[in-house]
N, C-alpha and C positions, 0 to 999 in steps of 0.2 A: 598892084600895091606891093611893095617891096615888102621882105620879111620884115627889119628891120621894125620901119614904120607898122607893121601888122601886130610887132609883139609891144611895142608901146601901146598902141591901141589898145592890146588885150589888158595889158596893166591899169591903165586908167579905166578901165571896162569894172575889174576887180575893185576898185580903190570906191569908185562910184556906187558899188555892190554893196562894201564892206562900210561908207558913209550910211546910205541911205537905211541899212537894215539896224544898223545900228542907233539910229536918231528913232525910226519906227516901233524897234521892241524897247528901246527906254519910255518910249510915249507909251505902249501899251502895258508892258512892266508883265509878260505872262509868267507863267509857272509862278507863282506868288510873289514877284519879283516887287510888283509895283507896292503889298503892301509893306515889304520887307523893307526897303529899301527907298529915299529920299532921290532925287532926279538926279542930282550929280553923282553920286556912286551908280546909280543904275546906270547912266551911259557910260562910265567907266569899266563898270560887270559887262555889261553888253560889247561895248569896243571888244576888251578884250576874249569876249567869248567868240564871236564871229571871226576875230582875226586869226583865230585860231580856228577857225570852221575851213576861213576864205585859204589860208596858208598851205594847209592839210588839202582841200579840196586840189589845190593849182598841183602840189607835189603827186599827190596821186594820177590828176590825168596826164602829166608828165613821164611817171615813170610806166603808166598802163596803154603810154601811146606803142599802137600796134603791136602790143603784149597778147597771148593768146586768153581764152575766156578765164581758166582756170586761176594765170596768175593777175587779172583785171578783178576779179571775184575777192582772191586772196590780199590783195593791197586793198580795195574797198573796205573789205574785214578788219583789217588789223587798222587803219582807219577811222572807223567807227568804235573801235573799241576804245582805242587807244585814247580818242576826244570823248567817251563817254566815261572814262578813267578823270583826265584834268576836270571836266566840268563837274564829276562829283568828288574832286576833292578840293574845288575850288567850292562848292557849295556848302559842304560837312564843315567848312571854316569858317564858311560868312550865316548860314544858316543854321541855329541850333538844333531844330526836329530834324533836319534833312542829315539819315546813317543809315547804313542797312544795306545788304545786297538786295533788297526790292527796288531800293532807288536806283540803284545801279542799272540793275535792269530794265526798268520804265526808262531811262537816261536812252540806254540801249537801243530800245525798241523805235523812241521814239527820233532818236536820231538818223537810223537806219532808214523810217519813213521818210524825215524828213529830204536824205539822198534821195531815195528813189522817185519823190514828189518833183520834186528840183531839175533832177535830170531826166526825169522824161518828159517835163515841160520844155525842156530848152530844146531836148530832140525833135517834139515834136515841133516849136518855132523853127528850128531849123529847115524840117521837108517838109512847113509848109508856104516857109516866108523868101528861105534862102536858095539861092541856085546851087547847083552844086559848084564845090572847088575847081577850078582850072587846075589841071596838072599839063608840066612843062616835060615831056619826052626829050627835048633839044639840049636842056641843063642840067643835067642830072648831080654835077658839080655843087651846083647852086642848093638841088636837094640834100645833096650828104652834110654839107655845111650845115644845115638848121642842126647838126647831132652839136656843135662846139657854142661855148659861149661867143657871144655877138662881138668881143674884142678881138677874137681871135679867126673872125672871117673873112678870110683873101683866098686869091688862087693858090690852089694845092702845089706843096713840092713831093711831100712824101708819104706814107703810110705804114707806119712798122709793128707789127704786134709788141705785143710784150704781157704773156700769160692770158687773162682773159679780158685785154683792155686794148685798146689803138693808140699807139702816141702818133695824133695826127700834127703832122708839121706843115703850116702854111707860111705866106710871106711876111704875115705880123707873128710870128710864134707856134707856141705847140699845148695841146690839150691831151689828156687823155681820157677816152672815149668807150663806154664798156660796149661792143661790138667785137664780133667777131670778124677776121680780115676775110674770109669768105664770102659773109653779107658785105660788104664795103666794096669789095671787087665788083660784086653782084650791082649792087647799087649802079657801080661807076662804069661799067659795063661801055655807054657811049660816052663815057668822059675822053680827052686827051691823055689816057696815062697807060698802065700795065701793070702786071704782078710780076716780078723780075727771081725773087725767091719767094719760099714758103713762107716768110714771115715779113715780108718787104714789096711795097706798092709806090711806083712811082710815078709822076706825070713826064711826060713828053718835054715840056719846054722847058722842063726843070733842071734837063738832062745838059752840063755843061763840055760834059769829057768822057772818052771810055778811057781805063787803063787797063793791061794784061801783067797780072804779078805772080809768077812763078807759076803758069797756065792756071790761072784764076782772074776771073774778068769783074773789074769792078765800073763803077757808075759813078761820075763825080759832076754831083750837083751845084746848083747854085750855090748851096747856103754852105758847101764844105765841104756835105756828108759825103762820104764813099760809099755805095750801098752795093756787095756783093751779089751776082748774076751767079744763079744754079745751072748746073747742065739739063736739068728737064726744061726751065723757062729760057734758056740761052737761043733755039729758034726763034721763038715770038720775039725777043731783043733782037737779033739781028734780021726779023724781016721788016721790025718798025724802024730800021737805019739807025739804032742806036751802038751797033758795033758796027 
């Protein structure tokens, strides 16, 4: 299954989520909803409580992919706080008794359960319904790409830091990517390309021209760029035939 097509799936996977849970707790109306509240406002309360669950949830396992425990813990956290913030002060407005840091904190708690409930049922569907992932050794290209937005997925020309971010440039355009160029190289490892300087990654067939300017060797790509050759990476460029 193509990424592409995987991450649509996942979308509609969310949307189907965020429908169905939504029509379910306006039908059931808990936390006192249902007496509070007449059926068209409660699916309206509801819509937008969950989309704000569903929203938060997708961002978080986004930025906690392959994050170490510590900072997967601390985005969980702030997380759950932060949605137990909006829903009580979307409550304190539609609800009159409902003020107080007690409520806050029952909000808290029970949101917090609510994550932990949620995701380890899905883990557990996971090993015991699904196989494991395929992982492709052969395209490691094709892996580093899942980091850019989906407009901006073609064969690689270049890779250049810039502080602590990657302006990665491919054949439809350039993203910038919070990665460091050491993981990237790592990544890229069996791709078609190289690390030419310390701040500069380029691929192989992207390579259109060497120049030599005032004994400084540069690299002139497809899209224009010149991208400067250091004397430490100047070996590895000239055993891959790009000098």
């Amino acid at each position: 299954m193509s990424s592409t097509h995987r991450e649509r799936k996942g979308r509609l996977v969310w949307l189907a989520f965020w429908s169905l849970a939504t029509v379910l707790c306006a039908i059931a109306g808990p936390f006192g909803t249902h007496a509070a509240l007449l059926l068209g406002p409660r699916l309206i309360y509801w819509a937008c409580v969950i989309a704000l669950s569903v929203l938060g949830t997708a961002l978080v396992l986004r930025a906690a992919k392959d994050a170490p425990v510590w900072k997967t813990a601390m985005l969980w956290g702030g997380y759950i706080t932060m949605l137990s913030v909006l829903i009580h002060t979307l409550n304190s407005w539609l609800f009159e008794p409902w003020q107080g840091t007690c409520q806050l904190l029952y909000l808290w708690v029970i949101i917090a359960v609510t994550v932990l409930v949620v995701h380890g049922a899905v883990g557990l569907a996971r090993y015991a319904f699904l196989a494991p992932p395929k992982t492709s050794a052969q395209d490691p290209e094709t892996a580093f790409l899942r980091h850019l937005p989906l407009e901006k997925r073609a064969p690689l020309i270049r890779i250049e830091a810039q502080d602590h971010y990657l302006n990665v440039v491919t054949q439809k355009g350039s993203a910038l990517v919070l990665l460091r160029l050491q993981d990237a190289v790592a990544a890229l490892h069996a791709a078609e390309g190289l690390q030419v300087h310390r701040s500069h990654w380029v691929a192989k067939k992207a390579v259109a021209q060497h120049r030599r300017v005032q004994g400084r060797d540069y690299l002139v790509l497809v899209s224009g760029d010149e991208i400067p050759v250091s004397r430490s990476f100047r070996p590895a460029v000239i055993e891959a035939g790009l000098i």
